[in-house]
CHARMM internal coordinates of N, CA and C (Angstrom, degrees):
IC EDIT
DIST 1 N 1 CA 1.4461
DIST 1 CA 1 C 1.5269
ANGL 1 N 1 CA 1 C 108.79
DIST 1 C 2 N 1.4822
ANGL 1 CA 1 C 2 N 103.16
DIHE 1 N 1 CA 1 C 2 N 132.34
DIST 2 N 2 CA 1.7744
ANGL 1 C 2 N 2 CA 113.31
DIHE 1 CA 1 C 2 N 2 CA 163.95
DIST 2 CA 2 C 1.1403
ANGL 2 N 2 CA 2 C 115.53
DIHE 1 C 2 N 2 CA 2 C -71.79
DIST 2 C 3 N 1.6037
ANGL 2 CA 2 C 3 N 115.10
DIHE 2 N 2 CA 2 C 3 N 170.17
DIST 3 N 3 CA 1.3332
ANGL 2 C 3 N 3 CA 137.01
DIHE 2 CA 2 C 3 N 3 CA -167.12
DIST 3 CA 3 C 1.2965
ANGL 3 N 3 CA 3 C 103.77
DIHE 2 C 3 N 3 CA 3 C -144.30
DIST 3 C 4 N 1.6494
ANGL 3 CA 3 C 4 N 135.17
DIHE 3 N 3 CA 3 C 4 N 86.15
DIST 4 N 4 CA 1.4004
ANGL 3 C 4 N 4 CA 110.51
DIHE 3 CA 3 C 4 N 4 CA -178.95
DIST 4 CA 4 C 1.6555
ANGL 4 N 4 CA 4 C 93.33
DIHE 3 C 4 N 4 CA 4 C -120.46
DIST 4 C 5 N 1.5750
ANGL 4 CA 4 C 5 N 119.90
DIHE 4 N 4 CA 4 C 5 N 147.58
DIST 5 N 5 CA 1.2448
ANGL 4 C 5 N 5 CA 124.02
DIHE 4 CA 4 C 5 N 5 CA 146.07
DIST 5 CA 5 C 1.4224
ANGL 5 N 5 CA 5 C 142.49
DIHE 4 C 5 N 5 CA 5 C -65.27
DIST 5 C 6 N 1.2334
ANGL 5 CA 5 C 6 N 137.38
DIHE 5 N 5 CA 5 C 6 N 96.95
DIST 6 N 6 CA 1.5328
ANGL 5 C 6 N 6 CA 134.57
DIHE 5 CA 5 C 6 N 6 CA -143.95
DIST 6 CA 6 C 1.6854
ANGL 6 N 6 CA 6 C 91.75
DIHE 5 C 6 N 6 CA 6 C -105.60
DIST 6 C 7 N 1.3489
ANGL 6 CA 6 C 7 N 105.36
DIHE 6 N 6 CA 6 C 7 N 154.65
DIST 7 N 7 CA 1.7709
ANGL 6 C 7 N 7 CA 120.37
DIHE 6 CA 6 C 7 N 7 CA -177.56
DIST 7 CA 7 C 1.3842
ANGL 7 N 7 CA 7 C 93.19
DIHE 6 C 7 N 7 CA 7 C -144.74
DIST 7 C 8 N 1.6624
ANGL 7 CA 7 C 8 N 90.92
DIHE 7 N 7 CA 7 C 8 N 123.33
DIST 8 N 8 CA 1.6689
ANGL 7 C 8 N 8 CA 119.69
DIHE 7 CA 7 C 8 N 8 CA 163.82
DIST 8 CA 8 C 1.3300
ANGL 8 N 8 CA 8 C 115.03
DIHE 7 C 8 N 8 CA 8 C -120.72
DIST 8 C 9 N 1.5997
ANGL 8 CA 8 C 9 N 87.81
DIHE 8 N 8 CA 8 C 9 N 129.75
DIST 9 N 9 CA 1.6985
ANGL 8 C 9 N 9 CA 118.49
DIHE 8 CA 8 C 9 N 9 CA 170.45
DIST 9 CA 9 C 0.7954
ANGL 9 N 9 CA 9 C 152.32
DIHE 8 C 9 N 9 CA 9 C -106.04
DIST 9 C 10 N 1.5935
ANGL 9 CA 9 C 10 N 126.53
DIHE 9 N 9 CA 9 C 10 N 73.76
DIST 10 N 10 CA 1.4874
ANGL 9 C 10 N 10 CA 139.29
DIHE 9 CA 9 C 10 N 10 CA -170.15
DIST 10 CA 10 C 1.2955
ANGL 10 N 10 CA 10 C 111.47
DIHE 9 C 10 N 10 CA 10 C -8.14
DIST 10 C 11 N 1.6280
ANGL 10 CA 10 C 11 N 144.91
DIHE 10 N 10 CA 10 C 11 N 100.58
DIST 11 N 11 CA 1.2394
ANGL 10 C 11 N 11 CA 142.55
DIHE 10 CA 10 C 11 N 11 CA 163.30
DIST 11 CA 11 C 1.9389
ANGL 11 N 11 CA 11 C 105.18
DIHE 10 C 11 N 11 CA 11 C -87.87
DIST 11 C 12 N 1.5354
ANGL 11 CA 11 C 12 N 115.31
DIHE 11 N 11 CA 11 C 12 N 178.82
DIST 12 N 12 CA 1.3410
ANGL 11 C 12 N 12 CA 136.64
DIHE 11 CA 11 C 12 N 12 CA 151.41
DIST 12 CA 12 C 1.5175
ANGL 12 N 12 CA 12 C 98.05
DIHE 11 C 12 N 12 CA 12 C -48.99
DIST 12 C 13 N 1.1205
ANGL 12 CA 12 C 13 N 164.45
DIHE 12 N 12 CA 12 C 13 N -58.95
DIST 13 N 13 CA 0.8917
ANGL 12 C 13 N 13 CA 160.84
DIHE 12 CA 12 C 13 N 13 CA -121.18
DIST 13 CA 13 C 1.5732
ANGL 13 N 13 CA 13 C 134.31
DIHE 12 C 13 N 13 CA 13 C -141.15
DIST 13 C 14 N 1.5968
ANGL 13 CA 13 C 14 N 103.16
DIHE 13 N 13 CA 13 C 14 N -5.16
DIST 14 N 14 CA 1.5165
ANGL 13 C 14 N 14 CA 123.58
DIHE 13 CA 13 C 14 N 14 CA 174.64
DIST 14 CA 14 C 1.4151
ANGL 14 N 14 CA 14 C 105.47
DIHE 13 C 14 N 14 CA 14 C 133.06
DIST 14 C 15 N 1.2438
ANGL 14 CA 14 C 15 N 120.14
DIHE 14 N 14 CA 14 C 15 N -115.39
DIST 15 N 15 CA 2.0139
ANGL 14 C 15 N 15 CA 107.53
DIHE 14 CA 14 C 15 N 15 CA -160.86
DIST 15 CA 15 C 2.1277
ANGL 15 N 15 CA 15 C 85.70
DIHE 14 C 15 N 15 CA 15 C -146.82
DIST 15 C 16 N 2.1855
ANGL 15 CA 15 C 16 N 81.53
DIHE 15 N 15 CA 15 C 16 N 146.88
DIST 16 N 16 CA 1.0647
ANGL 15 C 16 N 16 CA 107.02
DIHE 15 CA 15 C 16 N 16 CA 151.72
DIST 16 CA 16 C 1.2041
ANGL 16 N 16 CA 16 C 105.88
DIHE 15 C 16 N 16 CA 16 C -108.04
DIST 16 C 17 N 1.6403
ANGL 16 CA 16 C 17 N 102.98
DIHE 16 N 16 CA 16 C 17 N 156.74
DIST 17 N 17 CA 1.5387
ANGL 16 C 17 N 17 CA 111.13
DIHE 16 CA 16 C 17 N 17 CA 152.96
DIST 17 CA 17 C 1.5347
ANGL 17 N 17 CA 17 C 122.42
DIHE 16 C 17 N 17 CA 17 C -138.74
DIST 17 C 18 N 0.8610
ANGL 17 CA 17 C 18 N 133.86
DIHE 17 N 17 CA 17 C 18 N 151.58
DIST 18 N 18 CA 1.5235
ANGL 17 C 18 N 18 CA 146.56
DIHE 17 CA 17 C 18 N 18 CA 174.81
DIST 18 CA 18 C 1.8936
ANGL 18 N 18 CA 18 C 122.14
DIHE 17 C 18 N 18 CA 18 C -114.24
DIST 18 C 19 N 1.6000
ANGL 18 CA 18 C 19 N 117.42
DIHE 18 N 18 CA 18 C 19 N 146.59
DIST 19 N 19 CA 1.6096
ANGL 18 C 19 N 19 CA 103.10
DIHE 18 CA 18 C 19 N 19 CA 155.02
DIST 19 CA 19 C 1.6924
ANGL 19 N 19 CA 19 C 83.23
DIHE 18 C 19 N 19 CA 19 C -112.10
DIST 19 C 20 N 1.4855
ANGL 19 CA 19 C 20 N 83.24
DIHE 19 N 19 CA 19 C 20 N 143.05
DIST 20 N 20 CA 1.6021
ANGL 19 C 20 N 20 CA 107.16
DIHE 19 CA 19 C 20 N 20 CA 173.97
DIST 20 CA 20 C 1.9126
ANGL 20 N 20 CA 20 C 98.33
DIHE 19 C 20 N 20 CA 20 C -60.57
DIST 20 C 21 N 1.1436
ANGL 20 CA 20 C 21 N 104.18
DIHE 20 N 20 CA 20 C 21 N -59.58
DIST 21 N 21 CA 1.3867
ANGL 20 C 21 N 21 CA 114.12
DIHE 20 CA 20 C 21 N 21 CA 179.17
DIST 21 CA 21 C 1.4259
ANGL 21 N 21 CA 21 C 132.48
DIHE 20 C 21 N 21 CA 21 C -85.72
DIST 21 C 22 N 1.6283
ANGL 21 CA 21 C 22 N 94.33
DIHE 21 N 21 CA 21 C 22 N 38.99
DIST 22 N 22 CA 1.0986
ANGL 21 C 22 N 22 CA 99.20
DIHE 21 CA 21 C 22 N 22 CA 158.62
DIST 22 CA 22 C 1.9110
ANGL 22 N 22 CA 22 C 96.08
DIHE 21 C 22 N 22 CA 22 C -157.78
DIST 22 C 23 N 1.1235
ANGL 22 CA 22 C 23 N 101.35
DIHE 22 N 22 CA 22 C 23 N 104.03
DIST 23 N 23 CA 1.6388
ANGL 22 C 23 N 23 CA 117.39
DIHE 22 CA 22 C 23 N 23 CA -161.81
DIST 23 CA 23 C 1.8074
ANGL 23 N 23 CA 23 C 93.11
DIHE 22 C 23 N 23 CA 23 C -64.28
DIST 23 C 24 N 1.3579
ANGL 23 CA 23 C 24 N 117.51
DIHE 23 N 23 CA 23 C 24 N 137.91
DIST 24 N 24 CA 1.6664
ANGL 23 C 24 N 24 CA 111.73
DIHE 23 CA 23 C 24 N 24 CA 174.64
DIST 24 CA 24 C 1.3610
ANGL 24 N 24 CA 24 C 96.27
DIHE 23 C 24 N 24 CA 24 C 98.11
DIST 24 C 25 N 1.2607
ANGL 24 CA 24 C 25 N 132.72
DIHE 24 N 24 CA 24 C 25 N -65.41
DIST 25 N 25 CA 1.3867
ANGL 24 C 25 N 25 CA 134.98
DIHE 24 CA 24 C 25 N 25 CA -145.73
DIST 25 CA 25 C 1.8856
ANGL 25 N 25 CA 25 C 112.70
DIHE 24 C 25 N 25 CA 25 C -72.39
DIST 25 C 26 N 1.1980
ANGL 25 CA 25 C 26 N 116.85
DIHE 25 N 25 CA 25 C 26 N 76.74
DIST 26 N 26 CA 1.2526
ANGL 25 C 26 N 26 CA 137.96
DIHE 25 CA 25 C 26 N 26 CA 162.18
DIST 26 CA 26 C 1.2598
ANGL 26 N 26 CA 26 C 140.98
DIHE 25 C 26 N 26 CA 26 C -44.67
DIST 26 C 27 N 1.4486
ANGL 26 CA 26 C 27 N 148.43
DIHE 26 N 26 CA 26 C 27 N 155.03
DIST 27 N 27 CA 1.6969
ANGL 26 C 27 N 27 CA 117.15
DIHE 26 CA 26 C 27 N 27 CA 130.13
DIST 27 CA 27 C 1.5093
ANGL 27 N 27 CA 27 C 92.10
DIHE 26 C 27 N 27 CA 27 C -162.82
DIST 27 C 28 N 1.1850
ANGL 27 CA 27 C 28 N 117.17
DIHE 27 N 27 CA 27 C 28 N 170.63
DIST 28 N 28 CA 1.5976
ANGL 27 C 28 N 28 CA 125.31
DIHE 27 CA 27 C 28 N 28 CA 165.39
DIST 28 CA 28 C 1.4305
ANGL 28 N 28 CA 28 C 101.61
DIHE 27 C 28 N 28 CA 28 C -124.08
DIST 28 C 29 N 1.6319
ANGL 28 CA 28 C 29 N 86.44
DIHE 28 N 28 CA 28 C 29 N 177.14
DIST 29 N 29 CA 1.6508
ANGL 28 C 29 N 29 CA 115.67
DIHE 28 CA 28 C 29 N 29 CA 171.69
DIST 29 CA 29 C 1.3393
ANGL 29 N 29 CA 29 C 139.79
DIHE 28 C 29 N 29 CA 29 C -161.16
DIST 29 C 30 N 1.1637
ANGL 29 CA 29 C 30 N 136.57
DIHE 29 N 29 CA 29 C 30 N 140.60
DIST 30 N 30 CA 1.3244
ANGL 29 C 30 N 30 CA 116.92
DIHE 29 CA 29 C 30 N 30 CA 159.24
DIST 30 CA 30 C 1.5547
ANGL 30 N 30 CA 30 C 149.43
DIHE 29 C 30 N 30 CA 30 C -7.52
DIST 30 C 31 N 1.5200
ANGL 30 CA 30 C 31 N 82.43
DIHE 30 N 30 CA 30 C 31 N -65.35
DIST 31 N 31 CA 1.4838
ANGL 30 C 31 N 31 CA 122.41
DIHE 30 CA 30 C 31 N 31 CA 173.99
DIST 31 CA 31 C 1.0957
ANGL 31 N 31 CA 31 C 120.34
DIHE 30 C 31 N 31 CA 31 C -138.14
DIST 31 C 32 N 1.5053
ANGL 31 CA 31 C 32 N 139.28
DIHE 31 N 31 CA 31 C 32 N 144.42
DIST 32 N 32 CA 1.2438
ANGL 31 C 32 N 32 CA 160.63
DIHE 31 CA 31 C 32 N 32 CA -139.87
DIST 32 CA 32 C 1.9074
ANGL 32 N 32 CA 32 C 82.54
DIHE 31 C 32 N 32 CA 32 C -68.74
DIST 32 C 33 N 1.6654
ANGL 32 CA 32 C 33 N 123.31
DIHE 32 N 32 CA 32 C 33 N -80.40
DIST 33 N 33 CA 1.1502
ANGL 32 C 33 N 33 CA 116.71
DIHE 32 CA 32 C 33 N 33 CA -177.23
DIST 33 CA 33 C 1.6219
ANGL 33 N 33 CA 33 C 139.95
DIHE 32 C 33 N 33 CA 33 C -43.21
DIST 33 C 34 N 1.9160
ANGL 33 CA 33 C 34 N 105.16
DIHE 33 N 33 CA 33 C 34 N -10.50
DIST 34 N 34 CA 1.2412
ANGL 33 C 34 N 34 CA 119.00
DIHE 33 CA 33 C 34 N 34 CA 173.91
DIST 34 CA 34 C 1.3041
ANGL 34 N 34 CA 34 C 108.37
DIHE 33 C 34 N 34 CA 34 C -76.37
DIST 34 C 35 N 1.7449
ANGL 34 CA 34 C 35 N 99.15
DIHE 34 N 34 CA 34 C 35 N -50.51
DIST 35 N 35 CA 1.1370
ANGL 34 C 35 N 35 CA 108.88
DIHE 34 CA 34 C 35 N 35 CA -168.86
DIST 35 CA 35 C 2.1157
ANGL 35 N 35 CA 35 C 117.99
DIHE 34 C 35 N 35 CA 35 C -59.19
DIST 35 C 36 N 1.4861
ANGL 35 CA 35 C 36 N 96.74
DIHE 35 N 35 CA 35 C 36 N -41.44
DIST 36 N 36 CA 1.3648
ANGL 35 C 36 N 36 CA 91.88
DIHE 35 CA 35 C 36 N 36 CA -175.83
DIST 36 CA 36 C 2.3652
ANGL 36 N 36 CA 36 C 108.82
DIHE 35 C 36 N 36 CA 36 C -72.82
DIST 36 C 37 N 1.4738
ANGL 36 CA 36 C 37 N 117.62
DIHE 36 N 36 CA 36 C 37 N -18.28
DIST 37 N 37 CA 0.9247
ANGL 36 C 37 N 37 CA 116.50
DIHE 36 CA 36 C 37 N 37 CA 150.25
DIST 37 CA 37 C 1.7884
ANGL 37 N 37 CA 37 C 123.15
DIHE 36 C 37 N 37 CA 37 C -29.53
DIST 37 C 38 N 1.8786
ANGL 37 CA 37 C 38 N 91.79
DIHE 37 N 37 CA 37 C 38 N -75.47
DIST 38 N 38 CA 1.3541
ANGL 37 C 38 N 38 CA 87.22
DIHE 37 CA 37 C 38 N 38 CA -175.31
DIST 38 CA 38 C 1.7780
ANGL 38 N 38 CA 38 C 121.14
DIHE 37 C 38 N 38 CA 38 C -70.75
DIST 38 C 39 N 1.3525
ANGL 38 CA 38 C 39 N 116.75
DIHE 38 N 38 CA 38 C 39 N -9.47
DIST 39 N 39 CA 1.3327
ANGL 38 C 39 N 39 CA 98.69
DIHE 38 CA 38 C 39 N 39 CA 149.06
DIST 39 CA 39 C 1.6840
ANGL 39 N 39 CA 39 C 140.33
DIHE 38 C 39 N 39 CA 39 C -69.39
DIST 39 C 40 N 1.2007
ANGL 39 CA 39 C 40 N 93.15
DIHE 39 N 39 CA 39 C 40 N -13.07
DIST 40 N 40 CA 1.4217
ANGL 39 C 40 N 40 CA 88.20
DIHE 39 CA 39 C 40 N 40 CA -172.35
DIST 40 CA 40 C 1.8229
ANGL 40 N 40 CA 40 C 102.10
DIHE 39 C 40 N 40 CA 40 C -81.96
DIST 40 C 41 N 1.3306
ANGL 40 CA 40 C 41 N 104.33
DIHE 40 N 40 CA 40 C 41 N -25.14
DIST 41 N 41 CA 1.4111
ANGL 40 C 41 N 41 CA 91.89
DIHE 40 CA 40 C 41 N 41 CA 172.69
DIST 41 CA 41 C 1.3294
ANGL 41 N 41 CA 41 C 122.27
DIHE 40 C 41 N 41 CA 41 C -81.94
DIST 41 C 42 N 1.2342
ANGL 41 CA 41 C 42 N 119.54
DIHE 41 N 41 CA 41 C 42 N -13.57
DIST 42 N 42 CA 1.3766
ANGL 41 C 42 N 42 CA 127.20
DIHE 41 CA 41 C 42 N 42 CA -175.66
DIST 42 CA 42 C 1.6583
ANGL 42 N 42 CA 42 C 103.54
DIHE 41 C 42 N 42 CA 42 C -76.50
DIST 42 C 43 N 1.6699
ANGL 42 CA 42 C 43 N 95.10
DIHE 42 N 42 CA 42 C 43 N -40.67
DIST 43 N 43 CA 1.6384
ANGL 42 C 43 N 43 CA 77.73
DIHE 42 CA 42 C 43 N 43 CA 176.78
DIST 43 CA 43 C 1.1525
ANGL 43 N 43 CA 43 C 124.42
DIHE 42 C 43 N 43 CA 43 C -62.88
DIST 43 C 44 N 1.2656
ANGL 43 CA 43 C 44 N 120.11
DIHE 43 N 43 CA 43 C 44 N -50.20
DIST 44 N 44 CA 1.9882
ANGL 43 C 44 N 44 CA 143.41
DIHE 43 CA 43 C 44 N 44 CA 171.33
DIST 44 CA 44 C 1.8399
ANGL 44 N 44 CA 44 C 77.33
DIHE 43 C 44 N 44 CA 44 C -23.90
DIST 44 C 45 N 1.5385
ANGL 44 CA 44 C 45 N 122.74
DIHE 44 N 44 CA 44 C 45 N -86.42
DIST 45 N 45 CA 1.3125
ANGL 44 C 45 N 45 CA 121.33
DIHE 44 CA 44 C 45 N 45 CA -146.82
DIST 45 CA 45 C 1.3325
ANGL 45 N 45 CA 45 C 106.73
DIHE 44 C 45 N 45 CA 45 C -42.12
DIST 45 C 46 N 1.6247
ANGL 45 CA 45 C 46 N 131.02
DIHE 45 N 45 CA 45 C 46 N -49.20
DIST 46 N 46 CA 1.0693
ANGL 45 C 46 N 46 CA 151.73
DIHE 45 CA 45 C 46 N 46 CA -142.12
DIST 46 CA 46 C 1.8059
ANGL 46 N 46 CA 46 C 97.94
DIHE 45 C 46 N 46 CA 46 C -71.05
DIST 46 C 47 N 1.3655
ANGL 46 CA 46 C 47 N 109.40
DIHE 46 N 46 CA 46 C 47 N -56.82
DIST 47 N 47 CA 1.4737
ANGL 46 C 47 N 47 CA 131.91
DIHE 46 CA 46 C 47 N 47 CA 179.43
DIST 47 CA 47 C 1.1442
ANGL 47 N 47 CA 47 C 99.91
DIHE 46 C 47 N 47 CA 47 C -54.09
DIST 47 C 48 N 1.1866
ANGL 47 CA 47 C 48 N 129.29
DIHE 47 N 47 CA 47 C 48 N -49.32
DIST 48 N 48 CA 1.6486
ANGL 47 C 48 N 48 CA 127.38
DIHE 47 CA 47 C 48 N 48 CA -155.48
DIST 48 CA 48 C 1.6202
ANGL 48 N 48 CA 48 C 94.22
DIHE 47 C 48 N 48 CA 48 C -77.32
DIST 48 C 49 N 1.3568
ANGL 48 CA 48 C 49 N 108.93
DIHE 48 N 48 CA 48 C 49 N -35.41
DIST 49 N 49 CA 1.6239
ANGL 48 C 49 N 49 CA 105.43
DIHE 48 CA 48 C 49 N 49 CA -167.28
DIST 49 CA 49 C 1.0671
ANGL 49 N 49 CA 49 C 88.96
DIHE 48 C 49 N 49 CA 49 C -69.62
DIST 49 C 50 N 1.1378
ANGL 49 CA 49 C 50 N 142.82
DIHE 49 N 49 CA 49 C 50 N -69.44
DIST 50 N 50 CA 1.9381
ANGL 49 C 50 N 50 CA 145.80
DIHE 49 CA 49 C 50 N 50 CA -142.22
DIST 50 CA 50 C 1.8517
ANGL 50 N 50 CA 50 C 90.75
DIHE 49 C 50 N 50 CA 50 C -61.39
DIST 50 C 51 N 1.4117
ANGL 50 CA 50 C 51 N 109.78
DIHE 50 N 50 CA 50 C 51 N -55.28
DIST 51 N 51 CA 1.7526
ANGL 50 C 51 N 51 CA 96.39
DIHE 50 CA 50 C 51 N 51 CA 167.20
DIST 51 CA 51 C 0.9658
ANGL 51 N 51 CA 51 C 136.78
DIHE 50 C 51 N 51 CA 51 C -76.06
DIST 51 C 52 N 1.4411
ANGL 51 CA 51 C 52 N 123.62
DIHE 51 N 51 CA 51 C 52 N 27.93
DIST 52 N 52 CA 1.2634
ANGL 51 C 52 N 52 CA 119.30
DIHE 51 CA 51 C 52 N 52 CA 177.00
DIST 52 CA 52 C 1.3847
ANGL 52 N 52 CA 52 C 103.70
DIHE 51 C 52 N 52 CA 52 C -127.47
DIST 52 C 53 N 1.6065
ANGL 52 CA 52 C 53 N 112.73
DIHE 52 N 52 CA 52 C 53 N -5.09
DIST 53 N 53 CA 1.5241
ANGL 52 C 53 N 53 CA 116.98
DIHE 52 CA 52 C 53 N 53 CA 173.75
DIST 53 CA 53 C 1.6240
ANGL 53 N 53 CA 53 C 111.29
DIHE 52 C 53 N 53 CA 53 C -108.88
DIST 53 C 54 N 1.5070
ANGL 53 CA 53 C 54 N 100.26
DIHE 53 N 53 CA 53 C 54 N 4.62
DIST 54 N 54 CA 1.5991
ANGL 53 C 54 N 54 CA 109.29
DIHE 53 CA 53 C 54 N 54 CA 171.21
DIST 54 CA 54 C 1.5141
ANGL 54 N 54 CA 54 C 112.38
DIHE 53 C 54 N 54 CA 54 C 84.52
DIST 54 C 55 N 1.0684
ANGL 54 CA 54 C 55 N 122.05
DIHE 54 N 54 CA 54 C 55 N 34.55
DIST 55 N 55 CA 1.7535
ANGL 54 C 55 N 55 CA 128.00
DIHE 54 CA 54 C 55 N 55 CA -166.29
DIST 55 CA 55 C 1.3103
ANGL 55 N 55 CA 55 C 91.48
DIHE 54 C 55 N 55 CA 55 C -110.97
DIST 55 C 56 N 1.4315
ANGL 55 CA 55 C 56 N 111.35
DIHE 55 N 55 CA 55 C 56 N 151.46
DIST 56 N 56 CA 1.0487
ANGL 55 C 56 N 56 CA 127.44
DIHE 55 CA 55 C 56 N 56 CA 133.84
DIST 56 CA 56 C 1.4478
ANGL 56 N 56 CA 56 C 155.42
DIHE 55 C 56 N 56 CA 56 C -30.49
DIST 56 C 57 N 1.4591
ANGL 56 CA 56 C 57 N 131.94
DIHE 56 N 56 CA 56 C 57 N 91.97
DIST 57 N 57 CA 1.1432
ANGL 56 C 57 N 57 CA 126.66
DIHE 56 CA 56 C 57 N 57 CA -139.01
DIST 57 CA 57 C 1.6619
ANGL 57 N 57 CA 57 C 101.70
DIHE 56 C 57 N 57 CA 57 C -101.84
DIST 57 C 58 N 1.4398
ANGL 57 CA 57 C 58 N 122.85
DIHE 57 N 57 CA 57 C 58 N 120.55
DIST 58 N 58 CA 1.4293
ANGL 57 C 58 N 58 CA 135.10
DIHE 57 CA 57 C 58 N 58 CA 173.21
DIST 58 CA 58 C 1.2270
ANGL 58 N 58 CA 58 C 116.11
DIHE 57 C 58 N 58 CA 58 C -38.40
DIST 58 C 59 N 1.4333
ANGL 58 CA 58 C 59 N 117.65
DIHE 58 N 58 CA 58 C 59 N 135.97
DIST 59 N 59 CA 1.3824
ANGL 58 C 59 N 59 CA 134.01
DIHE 58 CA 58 C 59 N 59 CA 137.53
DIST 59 CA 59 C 1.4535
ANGL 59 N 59 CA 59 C 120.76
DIHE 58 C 59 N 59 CA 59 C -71.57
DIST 59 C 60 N 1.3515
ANGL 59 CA 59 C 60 N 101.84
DIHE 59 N 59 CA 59 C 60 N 137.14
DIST 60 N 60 CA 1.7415
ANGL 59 C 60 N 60 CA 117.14
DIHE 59 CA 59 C 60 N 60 CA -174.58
DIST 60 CA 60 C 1.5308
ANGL 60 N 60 CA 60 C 96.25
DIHE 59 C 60 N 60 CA 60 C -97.52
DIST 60 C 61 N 2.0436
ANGL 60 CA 60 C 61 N 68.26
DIHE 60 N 60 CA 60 C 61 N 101.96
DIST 61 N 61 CA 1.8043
ANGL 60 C 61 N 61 CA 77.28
DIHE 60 CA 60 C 61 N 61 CA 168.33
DIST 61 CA 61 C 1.2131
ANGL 61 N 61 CA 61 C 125.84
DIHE 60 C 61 N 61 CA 61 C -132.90
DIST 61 C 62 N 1.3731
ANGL 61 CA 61 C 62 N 109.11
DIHE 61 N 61 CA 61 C 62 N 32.70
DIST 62 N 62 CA 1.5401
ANGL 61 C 62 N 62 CA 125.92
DIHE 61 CA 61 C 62 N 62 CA -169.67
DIST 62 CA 62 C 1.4999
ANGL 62 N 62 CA 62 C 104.48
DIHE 61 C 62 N 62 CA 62 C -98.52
DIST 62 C 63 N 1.0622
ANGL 62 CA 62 C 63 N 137.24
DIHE 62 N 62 CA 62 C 63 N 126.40
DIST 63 N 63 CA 2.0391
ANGL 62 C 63 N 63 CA 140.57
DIHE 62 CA 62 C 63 N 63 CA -176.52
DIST 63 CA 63 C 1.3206
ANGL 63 N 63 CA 63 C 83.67
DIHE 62 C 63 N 63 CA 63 C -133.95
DIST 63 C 64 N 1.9453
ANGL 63 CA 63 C 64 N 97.18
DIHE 63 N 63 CA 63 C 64 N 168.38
DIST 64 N 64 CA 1.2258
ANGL 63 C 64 N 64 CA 111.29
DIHE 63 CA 63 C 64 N 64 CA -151.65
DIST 64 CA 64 C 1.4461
ANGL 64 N 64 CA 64 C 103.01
DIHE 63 C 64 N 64 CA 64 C -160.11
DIST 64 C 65 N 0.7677
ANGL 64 CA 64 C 65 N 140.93
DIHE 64 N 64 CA 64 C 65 N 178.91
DIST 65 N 65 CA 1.8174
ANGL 64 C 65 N 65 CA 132.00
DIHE 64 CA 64 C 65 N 65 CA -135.09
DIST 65 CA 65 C 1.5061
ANGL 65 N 65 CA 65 C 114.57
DIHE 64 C 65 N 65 CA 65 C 165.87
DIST 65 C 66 N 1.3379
ANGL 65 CA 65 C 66 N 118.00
DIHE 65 N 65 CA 65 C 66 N 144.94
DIST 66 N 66 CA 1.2219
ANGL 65 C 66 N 66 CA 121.80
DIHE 65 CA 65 C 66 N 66 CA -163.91
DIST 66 CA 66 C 1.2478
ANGL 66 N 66 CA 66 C 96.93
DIHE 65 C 66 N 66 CA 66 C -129.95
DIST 66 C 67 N 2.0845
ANGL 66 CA 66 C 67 N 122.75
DIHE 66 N 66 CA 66 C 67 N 127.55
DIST 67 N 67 CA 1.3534
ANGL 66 C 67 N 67 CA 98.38
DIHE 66 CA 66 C 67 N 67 CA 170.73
DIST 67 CA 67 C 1.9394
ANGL 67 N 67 CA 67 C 91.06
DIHE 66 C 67 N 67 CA 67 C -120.17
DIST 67 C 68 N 1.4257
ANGL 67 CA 67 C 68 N 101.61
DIHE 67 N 67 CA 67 C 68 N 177.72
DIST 68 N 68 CA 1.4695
ANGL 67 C 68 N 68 CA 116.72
DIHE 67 CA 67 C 68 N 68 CA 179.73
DIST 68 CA 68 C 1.4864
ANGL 68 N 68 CA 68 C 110.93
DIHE 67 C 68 N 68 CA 68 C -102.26
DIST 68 C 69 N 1.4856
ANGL 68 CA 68 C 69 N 123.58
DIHE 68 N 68 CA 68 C 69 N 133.23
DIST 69 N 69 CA 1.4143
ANGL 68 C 69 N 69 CA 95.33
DIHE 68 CA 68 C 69 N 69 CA -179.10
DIST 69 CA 69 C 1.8628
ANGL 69 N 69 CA 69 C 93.67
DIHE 68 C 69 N 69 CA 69 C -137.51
DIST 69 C 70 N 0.8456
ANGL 69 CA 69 C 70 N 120.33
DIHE 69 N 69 CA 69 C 70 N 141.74
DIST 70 N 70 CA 1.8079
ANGL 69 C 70 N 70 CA 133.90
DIHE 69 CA 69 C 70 N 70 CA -159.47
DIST 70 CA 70 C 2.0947
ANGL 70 N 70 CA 70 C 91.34
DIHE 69 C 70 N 70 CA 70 C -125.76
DIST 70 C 71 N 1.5581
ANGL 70 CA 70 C 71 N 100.23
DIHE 70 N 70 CA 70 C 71 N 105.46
DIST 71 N 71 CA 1.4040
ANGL 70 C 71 N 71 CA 74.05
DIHE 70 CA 70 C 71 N 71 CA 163.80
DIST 71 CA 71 C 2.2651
ANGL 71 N 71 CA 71 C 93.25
DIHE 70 C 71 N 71 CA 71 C -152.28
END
COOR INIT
IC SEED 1 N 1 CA 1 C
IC BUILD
């Protein structure tokens, strides 16, 4: 089993998302829960391609952190 960190981005129009560690691998949505849907299939697609062209498949190694800032 993978481990990837996914990032969503409030657009005009509902949500992007991205895995950092996985360069290309995209999707949007409506809504935050569509949107993380269509990532999960995008990743599945993404994986299957890299193994089916014999590559090397990434470790999720991108973390992510929240800071507070008071000014």
């Amino acid at each position: 089993m993978k481990k990837y960190l996914i990032i969503f981005e409030k657009t005009r129009t509902g949500y992007s998302v991205y895995v950092p560690d996985l360069p290309g691998c995209i999707a949007t949505g409506k809504n935050k829960d569509t949107a993380e849907n269509n990532i999960y299939e995008a990743i599945k697609f993404h994986l299957e391609g890299l193994l089916n062209e014999n590559l090397i498949i990434p470790e999720g190694r991108t973390e992510a952190g929240t800071i507070f800032l008071s000014f």
